[in-house]
C-alpha positions as CSV (number, residue, x, y, z in Angstrom):
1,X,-7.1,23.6,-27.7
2,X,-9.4,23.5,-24.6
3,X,-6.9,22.3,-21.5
4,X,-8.9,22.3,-19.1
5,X,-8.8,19.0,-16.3
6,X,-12.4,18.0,-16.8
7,X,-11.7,17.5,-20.8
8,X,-9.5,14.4,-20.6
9,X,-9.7,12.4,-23.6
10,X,-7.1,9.4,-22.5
11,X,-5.9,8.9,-19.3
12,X,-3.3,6.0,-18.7
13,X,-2.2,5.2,-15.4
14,X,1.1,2.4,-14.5
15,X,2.2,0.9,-11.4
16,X,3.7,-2.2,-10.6
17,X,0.8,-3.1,-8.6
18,X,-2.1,-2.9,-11.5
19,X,-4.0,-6.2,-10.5
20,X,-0.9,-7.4,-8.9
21,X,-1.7,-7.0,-4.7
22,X,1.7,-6.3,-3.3
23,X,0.9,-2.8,-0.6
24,X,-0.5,-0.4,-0.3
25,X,-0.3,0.8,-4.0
26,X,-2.9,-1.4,-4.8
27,X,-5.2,-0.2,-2.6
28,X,-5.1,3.1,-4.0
29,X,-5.5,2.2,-7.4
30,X,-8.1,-0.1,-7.0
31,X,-10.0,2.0,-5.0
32,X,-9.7,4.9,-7.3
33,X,-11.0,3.2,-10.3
34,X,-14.4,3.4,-9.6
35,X,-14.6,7.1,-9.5
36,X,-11.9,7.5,-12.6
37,X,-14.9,5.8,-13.9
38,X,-17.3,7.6,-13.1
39,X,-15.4,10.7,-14.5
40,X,-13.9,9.2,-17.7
41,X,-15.8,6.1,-18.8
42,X,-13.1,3.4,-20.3
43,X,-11.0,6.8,-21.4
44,X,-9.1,5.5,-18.3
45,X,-6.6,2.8,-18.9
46,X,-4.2,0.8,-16.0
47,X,-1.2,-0.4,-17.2
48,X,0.3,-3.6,-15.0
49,X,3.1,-6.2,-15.0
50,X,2.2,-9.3,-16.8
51,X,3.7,-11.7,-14.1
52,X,1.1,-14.4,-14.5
53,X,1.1,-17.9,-15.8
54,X,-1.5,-20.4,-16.5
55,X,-0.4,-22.4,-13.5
56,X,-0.7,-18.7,-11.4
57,X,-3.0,-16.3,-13.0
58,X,-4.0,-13.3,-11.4
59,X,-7.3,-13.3,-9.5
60,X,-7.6,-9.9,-10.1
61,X,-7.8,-9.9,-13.9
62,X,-10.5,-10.9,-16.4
63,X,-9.1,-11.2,-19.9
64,X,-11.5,-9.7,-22.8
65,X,-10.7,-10.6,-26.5
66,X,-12.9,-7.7,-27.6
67,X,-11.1,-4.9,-25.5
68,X,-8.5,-2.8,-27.7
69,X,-9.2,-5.6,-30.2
70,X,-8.5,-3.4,-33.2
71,X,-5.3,-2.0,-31.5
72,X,-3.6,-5.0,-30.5
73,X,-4.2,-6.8,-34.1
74,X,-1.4,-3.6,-35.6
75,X,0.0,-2.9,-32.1
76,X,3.5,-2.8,-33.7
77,X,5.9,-3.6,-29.9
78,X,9.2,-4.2,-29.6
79,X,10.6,-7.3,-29.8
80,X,10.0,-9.2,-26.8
81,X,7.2,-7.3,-25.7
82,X,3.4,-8.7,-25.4
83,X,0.0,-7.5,-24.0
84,X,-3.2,-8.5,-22.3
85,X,-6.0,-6.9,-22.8
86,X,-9.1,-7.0,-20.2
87,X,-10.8,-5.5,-16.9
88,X,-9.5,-5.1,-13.4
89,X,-12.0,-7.1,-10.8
90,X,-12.3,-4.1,-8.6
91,X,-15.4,-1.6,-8.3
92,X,-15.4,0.5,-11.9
93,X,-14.4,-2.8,-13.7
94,X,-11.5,-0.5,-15.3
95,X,-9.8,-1.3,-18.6
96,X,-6.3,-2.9,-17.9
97,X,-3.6,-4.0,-20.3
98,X,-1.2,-6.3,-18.8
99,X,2.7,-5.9,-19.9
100,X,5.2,-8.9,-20.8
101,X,8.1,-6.9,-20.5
102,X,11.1,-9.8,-21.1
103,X,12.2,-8.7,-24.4
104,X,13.7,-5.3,-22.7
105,X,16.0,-6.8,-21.0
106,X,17.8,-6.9,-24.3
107,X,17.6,-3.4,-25.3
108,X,18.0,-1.8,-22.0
109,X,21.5,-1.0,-22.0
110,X,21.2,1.3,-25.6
111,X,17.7,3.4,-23.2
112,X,19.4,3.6,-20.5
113,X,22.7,5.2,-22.3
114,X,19.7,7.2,-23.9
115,X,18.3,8.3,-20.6
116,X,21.9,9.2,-19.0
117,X,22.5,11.5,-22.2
118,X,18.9,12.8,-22.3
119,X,18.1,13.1,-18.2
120,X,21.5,12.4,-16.5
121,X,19.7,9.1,-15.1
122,X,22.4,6.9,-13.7
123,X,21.6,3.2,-14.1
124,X,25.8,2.1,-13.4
125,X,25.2,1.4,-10.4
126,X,21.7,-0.5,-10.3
127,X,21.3,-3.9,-8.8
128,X,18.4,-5.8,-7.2
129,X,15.1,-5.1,-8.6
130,X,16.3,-2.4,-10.6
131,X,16.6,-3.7,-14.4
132,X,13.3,-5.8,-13.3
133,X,11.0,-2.1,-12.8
134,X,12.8,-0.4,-15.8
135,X,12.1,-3.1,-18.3
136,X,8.7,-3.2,-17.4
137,X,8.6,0.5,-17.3
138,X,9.6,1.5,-20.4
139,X,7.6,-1.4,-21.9
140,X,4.6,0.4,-20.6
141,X,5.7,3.2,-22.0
142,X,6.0,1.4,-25.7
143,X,2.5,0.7,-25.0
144,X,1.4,3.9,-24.4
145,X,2.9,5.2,-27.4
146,X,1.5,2.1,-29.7
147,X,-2.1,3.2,-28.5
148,X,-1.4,7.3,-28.6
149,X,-0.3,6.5,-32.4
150,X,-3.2,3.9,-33.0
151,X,-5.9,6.4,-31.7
152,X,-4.1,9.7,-32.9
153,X,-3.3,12.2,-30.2
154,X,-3.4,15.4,-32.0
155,X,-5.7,17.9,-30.5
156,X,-6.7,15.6,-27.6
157,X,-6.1,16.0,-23.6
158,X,-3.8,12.9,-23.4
159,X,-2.5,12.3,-19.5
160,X,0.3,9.5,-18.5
161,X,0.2,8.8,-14.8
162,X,3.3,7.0,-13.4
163,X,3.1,6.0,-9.9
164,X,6.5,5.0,-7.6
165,X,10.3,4.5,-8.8
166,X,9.3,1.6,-11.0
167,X,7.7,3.3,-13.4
168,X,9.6,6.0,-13.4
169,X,11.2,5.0,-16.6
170,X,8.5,4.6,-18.8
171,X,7.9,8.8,-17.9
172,X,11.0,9.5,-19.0
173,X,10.4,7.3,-22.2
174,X,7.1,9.2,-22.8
175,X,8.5,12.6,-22.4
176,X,10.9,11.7,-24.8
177,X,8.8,10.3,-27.8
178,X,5.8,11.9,-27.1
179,X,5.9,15.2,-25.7
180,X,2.4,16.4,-26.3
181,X,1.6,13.9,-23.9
182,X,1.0,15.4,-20.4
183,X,2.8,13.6,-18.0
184,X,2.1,12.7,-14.2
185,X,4.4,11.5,-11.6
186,X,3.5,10.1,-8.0
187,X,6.1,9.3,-5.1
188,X,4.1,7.5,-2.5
189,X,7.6,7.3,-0.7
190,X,11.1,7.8,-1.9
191,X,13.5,5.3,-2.2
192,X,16.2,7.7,0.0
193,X,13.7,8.4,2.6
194,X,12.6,4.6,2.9
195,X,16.4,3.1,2.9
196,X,17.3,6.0,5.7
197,X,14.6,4.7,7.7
198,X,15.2,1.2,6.6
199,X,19.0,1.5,7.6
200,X,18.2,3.0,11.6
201,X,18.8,6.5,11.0
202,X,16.9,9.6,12.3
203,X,15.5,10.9,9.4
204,X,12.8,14.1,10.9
205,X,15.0,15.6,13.3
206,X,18.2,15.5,10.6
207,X,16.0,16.6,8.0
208,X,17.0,19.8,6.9
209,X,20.2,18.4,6.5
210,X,19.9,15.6,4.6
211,X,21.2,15.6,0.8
212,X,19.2,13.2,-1.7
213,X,22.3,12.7,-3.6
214,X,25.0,12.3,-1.3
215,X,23.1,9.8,1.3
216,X,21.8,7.9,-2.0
217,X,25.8,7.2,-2.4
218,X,26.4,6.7,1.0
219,X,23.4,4.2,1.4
220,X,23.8,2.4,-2.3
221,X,21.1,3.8,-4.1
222,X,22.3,5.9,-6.6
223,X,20.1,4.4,-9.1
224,X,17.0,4.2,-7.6
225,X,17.4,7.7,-6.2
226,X,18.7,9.3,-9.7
227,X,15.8,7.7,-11.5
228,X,13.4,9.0,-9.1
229,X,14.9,12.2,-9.1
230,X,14.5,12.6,-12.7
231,X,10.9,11.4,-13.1
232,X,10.4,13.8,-10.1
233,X,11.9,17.2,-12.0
234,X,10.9,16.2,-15.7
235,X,7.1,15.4,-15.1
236,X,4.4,17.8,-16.1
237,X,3.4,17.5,-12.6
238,X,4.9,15.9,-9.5
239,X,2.5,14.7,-6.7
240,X,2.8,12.9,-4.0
241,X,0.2,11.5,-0.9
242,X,0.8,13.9,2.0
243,X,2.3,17.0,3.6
244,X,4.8,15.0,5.4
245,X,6.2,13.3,2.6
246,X,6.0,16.6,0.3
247,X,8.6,18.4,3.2
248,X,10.3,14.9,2.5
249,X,10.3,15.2,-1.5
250,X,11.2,18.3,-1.6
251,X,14.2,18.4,0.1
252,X,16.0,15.1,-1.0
253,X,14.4,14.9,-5.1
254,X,14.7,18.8,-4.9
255,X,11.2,19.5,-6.3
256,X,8.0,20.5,-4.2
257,X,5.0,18.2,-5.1
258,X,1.3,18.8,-5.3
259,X,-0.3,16.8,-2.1
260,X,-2.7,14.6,-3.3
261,X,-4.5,12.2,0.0
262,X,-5.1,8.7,-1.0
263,X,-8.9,8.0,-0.3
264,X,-11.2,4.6,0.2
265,X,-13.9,3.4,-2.1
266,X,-16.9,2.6,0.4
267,X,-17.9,-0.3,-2.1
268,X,-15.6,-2.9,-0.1
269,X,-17.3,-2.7,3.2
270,X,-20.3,-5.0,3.2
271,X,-23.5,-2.9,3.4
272,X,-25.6,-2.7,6.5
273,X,-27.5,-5.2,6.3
274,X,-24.9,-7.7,5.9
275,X,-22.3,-5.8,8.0
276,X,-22.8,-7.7,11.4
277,X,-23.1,-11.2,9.6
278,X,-19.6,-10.7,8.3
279,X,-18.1,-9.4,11.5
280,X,-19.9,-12.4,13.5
281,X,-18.4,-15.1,10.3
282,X,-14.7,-13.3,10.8
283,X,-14.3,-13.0,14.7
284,X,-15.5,-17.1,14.5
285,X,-12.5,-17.4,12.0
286,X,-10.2,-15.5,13.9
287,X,-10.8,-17.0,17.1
288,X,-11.3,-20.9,15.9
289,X,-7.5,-20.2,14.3
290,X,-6.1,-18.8,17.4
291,X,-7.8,-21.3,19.4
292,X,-6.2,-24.2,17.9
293,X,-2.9,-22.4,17.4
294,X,-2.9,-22.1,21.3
295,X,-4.3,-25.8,22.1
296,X,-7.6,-24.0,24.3
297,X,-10.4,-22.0,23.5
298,X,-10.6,-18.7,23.8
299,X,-13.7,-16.7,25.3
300,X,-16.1,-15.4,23.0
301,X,-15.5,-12.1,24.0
302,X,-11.8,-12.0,23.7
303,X,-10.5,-8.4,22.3
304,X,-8.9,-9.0,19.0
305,X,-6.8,-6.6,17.8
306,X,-3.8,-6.6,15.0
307,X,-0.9,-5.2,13.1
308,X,-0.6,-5.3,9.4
309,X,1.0,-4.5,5.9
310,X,4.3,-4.1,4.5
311,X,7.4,-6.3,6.1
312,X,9.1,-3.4,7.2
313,X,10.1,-4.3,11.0
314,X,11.5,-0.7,12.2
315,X,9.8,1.5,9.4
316,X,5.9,0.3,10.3
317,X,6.5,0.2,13.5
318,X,5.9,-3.7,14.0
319,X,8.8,-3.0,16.9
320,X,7.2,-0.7,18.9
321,X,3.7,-2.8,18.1
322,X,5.6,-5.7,19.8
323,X,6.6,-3.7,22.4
324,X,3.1,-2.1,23.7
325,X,1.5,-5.5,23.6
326,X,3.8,-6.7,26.2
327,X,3.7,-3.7,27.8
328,X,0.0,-4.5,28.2
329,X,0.8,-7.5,30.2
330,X,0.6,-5.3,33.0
331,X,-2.2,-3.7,32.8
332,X,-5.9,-4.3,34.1
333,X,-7.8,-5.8,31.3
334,X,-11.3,-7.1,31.5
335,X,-10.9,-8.8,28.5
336,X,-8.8,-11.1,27.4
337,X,-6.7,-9.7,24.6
338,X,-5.4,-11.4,20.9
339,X,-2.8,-9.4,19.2
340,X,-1.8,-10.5,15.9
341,X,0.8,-9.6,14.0
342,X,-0.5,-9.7,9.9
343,X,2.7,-9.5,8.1
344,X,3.8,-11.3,4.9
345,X,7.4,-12.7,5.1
346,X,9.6,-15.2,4.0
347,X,7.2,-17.9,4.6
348,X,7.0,-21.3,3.8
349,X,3.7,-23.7,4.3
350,X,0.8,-23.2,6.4
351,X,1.5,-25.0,9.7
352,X,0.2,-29.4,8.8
353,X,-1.1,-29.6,13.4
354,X,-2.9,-26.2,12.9
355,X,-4.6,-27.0,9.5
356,X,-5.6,-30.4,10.7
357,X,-6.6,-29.2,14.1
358,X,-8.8,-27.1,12.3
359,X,-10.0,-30.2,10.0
360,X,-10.6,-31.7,13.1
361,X,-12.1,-29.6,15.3
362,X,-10.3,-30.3,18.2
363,X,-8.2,-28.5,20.6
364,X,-4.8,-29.7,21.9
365,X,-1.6,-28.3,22.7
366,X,0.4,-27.5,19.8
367,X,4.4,-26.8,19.8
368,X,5.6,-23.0,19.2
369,X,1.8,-21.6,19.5
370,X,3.1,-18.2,18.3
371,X,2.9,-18.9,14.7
372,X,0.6,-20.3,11.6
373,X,3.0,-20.9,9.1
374,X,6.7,-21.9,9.1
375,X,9.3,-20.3,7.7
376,X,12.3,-20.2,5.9
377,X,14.3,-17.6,8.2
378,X,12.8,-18.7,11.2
379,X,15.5,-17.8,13.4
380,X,16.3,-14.9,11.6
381,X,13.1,-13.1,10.9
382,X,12.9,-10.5,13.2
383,X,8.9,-10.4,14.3
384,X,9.4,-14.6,15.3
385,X,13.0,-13.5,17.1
386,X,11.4,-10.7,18.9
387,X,8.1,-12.2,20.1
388,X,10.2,-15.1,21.5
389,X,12.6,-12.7,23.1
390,X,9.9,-10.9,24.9
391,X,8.6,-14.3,26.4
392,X,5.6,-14.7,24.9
393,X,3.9,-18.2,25.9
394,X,0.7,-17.6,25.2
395,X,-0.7,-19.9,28.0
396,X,-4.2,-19.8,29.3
397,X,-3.6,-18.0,32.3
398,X,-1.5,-15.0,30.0
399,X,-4.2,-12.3,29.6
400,X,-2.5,-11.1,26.5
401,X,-1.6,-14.0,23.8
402,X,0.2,-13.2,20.5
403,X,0.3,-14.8,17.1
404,X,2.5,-14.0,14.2
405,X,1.0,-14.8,10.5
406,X,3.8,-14.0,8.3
407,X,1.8,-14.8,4.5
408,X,-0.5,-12.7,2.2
409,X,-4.0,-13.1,3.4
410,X,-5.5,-13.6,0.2
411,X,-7.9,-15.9,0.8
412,X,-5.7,-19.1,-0.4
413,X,-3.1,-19.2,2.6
414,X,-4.0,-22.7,4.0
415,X,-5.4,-21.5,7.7
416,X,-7.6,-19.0,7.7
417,X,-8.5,-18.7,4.1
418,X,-10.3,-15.2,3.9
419,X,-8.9,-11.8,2.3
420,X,-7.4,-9.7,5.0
421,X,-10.6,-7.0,4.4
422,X,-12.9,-10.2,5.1
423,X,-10.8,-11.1,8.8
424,X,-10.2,-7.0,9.0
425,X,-14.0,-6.4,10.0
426,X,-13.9,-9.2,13.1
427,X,-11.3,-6.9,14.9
428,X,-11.8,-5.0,17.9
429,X,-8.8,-2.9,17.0
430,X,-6.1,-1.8,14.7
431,X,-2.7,-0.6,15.9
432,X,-0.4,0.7,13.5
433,X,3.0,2.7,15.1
434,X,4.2,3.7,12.3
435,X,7.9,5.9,11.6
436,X,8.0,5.8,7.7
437,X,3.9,6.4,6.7
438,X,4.1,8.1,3.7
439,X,0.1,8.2,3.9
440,X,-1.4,5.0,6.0
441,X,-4.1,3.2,4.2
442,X,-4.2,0.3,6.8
443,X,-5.6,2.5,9.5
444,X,-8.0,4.1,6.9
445,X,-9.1,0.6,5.8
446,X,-9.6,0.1,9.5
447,X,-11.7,3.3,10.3
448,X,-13.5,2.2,7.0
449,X,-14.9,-1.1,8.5
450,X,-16.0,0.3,11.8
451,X,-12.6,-0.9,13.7
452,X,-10.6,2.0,16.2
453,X,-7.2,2.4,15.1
454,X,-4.2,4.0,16.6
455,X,-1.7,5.6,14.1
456,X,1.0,7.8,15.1
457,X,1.9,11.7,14.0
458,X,4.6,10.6,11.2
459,X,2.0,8.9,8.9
460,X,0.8,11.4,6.5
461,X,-3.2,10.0,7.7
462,X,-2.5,10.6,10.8
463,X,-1.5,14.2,10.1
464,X,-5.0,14.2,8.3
465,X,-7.2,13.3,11.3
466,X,-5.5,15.6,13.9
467,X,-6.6,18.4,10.8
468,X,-10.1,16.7,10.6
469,X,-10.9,15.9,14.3
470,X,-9.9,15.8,18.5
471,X,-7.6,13.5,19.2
472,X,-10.4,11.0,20.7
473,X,-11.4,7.5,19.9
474,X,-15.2,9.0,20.8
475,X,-14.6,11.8,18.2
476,X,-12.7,10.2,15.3
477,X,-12.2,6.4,16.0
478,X,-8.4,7.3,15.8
479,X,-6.1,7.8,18.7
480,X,-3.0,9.4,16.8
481,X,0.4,8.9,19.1
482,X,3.0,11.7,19.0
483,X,6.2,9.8,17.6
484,X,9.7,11.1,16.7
485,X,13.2,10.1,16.2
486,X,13.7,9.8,20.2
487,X,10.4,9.3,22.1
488,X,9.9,5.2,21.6
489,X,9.8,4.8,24.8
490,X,6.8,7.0,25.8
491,X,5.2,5.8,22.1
492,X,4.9,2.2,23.2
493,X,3.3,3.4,26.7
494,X,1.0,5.6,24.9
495,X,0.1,3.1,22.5
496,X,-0.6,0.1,25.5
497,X,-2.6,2.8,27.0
498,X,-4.9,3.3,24.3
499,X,-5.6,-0.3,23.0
500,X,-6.3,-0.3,27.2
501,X,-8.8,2.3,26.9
502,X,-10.6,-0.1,23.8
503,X,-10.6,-3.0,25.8
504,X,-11.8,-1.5,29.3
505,X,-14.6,0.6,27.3
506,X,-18.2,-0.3,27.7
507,X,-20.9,-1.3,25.4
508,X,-22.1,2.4,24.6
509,X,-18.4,3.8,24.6
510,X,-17.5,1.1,21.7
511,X,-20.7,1.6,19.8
512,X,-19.4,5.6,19.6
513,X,-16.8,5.0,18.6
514,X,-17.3,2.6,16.0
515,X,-19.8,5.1,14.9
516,X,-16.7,7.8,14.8
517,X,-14.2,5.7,12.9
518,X,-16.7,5.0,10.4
519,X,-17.7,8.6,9.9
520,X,-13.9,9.5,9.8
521,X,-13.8,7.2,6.8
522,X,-16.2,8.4,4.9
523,X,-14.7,11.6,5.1
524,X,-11.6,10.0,3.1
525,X,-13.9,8.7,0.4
526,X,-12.5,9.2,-3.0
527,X,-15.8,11.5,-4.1
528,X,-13.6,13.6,-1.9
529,X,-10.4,13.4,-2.6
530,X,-10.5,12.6,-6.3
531,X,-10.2,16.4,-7.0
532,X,-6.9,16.9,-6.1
533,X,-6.1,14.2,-8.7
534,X,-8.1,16.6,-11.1
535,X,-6.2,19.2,-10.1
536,X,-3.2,17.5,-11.3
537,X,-4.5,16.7,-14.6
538,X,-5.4,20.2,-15.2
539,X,-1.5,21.3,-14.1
540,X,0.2,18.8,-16.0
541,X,-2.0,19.3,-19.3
542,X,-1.1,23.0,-18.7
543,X,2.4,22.4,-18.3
544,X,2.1,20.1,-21.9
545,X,0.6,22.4,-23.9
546,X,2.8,24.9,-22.9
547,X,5.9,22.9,-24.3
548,X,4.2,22.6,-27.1
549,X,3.6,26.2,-27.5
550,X,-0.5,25.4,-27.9
């Protein structure tokens, strides 16, 4: 039987995040579709979360009655368990099959007594989001076998991708029932990594000796961990998104991965001809927001630069973001500058002054002009108690103004009502300080659209570009800032003078290096990086048909 990577016959691919925008997960998978495309037409199939309604459907998802038709009419599921069938609105227009997974919940203690005999999984101590991702995961993996035993496997290159802890499950599930299958797992961060980062501990220096197990006890995660663990030393093949993270994997899930870099699909910038049309319609969205958030209008040419992505205060670096805007305070601008801070939280409505301001047109001044939308944890949330604590005012005579917007930018928020990637290509700048990066797709989006980033030398893409490139914002259109467990001091100075460097720059410096970050991007296109992906299909389709002696 011919095993070789390029013969795939089915390739099935589950995350949580399948037409379901949470992170960064998304972005790779919806960006990668169009060149799984291109490779295996519609042999490709995304598994996701059904977690719709009619009241909320997913604006990501069209729903086909003629895709898998035959399949679903003597799909036999388990109880419980339901399907949607249709494409993913993303460039490749992949096929997706959408999971209701509630009918699990009812069998999970009998597979997860199964896993602890077959895998030594241990699920007696899970709590949170735990039973949510398994049920879902090993609902997937019902799915996958339904359409393996539909179609008929034998003699065909079949690959199951799993990507994070959530799925993790439904590999397990896969390699149990259908072990010609080749199987595929991806970290794109452990859970034992993230929670010792999460929890203020030092995690490069102490590395070496760290123990997965013993700090997943010590830190109450010894599900998540064991899961991950599992999925990590059973799969066919075991990847994950960068060098730094692969040190990480293998010494707390004891198994080295394969590295495989997360690309960008090109397809969601705006082409040429339309590129400066969208930057001139986002910087007037931008700056008509901020400008009735503060009560005054700002200058045309104001520097607008931002923070974004997960809510992870200490792990994305939103602290040391924070604390090299006000360091900037000090500094000799010629520009005004507008730092926001593009977080999701625990938020509640869009602010009632700003939208009507807006409505209205007019300027005045507004109370707590630091914020769009209120919140639920307002004196809790960390980003609003930290911007206040520094003093920010933003009054008209401050020459650097901040403003928090703790929602998804999706284009339904209430204020600003664009997709982050449609505000992304009005910015100036992009910082993004990271400690935790596993890979770093929000400072490759930014290098994408034209916009200089600064990243920092623990995100896996900034470990790319210092490979790739000088260290320069002329070169690359990166400026990567050495950070550690004990330098966040020097960090935020080095950061505040490098967003300096963008604002002082003249008209021929920042036309270079937009040039640069745009040419860094297109060096992380996914025609690129897609055949390290390859390269995992072709080990773990190896490793299958050696189990099965073929």
């Amino acid at each position: 039987m011919n095993k070789t990577p390029e013969k795939v016959d089915l390739l099935f691919e589950t995350s949580w995040e399948v037409c379901n925008k949470i992170g960064g997960i998304y972005t790779v998978l919806s960006t990668k579709a169009k060149t799984l495309q291109d490779l295996y037409k519609d042999k490709t199939i995304f598994i996701g979360p059904d977690v719709w309604t009619e009241d909320n459907p997913s604006p990501y998802f069209t729903p086909s009655k003629t895709i898998l038709k035959e399949w679903k009419a003597k799909a036999n599921l388990p109880k419980g368990v339901s399907v949607r069938t249709g494409r993913w609105n993303v460039p490749g227009k992949p096929i997706v099959v959408l999971v209701k997974f509630d009918g699990m919940y009812e069998v999970k203690d009998q597979l997860y007594a199964r896993m602890w005999d077959l895998y030594k999984v241990d699920s007696l101590h899970a709590y949170g989001d735990y039973d949510e991702g398994c049920a879902f995961a090993l609902a997937a993996g019902a799915v996958i076998e339904s359409i393996c035993d539909y179609v008929g496997i034998r003699d065909k290159n079949v690959v199951a991708h799993f990507d994070e802890w959530t799925t993790a499950m439904g590999l397990l599930y896969i390699k149990d029932r259908l072990p010609s299958v080749a199987t595929i797992f991806t970290t794109h961060a452990t859970c034992i990594g993230r929670s010792i980062c999460g929890n203020g501990k030092p995690l490069y220096d102490y590395l070496k000796g760290y123990d997965g197990d013993q700090m997943a006890r010590e830190l109450n995660m010894e599900s998540k961990h064991s899961l991950e663990k599992a999925a990590a030393q059973n799969a066919d093949c075991f990847t994950t998104v960068s060098e730094i993270t692969a040190i990480e994997c293998e010494q707390l899930l004891q198994r080295r991965p394969v590295v495989t870099p997360n690309g960008f699909e090109q397809n969601f910038v705006p082409a040429k001809s339309k590129f400066q049309k969208a930057r001139q319609a986002a910087r007037e969205t931008l700056l008509n927001v901020a400008s009735t958030t503060l009560g005054y209008k700002l200058p045309e040419d104001t520097f607008i630069m931002a923070t974004s992505g997960r809510c992870e205060y200490r792990n994305k670096g939103i602290d040391l973001y924070l604390e090299a805007t006000a360091r900037l305070r000090g500094r000799k601008l010629k520009k005004d500058v507008l730092a926001f801070v593009m977080v999701p939280a625990w938020v509640g409505e869009p602010r009632a002054d700003i939208a009507s301001g807006l409505e209205a047109k007019r300027k005045k001044q507004l109370p707590d002009p630091v914020i769009t939308h209120s919140l639920h944890n307002y004196d809790q949330d960390p980003i609003n108690c930290r911007i206040h604590d520094i003093g920010f005012t933003n009054s008209k005579t401050d020459s650097v103004k901040v403003i928090y917007v703790p929602c998804y930018l999706n284009g339904t928020d209430g204020i600003f009502n664009k997709s982050y990637y449609d505000l992304l290509i009005g910015m100036d700048a992009t910082v993004f300080p990271s400690y935790y990066e596993p890979w770093g797709y929000t400072p490759l989006e930014s290098v994408a659209f034209g916009v200089p980033t600064v990243t920092t030398t623990l995100s896996g893409f900034g470990q790319w570009v210092l490979g790739i490139a000088d260290n320069t914002f002329e070169d690359c259109g990166v400026k990567v800032v050495a950070r550690g467990d004990f330098n966040y001091d020097q960090a935020a100075d080095h950061i505040a003078d490098s967003v300096e460097q963008l604002v002082n720059a003249d008209d021929k410096q920042s036309t270079t290096i937009h040039k640069s970050a745009m040419e860094t991007a297109a060096k992380a296109a996914w025609s690129y990086f897609i055949k390290y992906y390859v390269e995992a299909f072709g080990i773990a389709l190896q490793s299958a048909a050696e189990r099965n002696g073929d």
